[in-house]
C-alpha positions in Angstrom: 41.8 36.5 94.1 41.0 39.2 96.5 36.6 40.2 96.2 34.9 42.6 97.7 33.2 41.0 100.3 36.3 39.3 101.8 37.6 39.9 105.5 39.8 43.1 104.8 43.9 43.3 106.3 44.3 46.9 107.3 48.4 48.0 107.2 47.6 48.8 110.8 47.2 44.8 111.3 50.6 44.2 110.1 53.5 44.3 113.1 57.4 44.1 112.5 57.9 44.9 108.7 57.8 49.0 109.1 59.9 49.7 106.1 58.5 47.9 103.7 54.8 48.9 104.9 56.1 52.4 104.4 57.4 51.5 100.4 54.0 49.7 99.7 51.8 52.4 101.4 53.8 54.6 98.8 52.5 52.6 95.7 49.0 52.8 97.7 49.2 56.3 97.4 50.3 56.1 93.1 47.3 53.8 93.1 44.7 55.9 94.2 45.9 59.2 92.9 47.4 58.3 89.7 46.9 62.1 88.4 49.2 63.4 90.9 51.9 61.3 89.7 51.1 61.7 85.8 51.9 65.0 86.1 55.2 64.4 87.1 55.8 61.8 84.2 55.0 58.8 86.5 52.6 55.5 85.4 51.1 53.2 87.7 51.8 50.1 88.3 50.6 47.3 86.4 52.1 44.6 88.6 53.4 43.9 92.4 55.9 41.0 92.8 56.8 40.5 96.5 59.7 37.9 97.0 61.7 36.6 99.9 61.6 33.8 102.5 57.9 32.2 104.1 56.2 33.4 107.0 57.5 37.1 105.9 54.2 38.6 105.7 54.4 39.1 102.2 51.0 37.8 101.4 49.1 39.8 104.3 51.1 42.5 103.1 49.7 42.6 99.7 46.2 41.6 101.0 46.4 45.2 102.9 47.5 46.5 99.5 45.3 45.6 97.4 42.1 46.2 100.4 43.4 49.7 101.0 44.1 50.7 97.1 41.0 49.3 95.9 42.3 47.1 93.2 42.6 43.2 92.6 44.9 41.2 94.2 45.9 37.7 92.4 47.7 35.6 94.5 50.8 32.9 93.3 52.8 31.2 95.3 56.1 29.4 93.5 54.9 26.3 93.5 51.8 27.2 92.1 
């Protein structure tokens, strides 16, 4: 579980996975500004799910997420 007072991951620490920093930044943006997307019939996400092979950057990916957005980030790994 991500707190407050934990070391923050900026995006800008993150090398290598340019595209899908550029998606997540996008739900970043929904995150914070949830107005601008109501008003186009849009809801915010309730949920992330990241999948794909280890040592991806998937979970420094969502620690940036979560850091930058301001919201919780609860962490799950399969064999949890």
């Amino acid at each position: 579980t991500f707190t407050p007072g934990e070391a923050l991951v900026k995006f800008d620490d993150i090398e290598g996975i340019d595209e899908a920093k550029f998606e997540v930044m996008e739900l970043v943006d929904t995150l914070r500004n949830p107005k601008k997307y109501e008003i186009l019939g849009a809801r915010a996400p309730t949920g992330l799910l990241l999948e794909g092979p280890p040592g991806t950057g998937k979970t420094m990916l969502a620690r940036a997420t979560a850091a930058t957005a301001g919201v919780p980030l609860l962490y799950c790994s399969g064999s949890d």
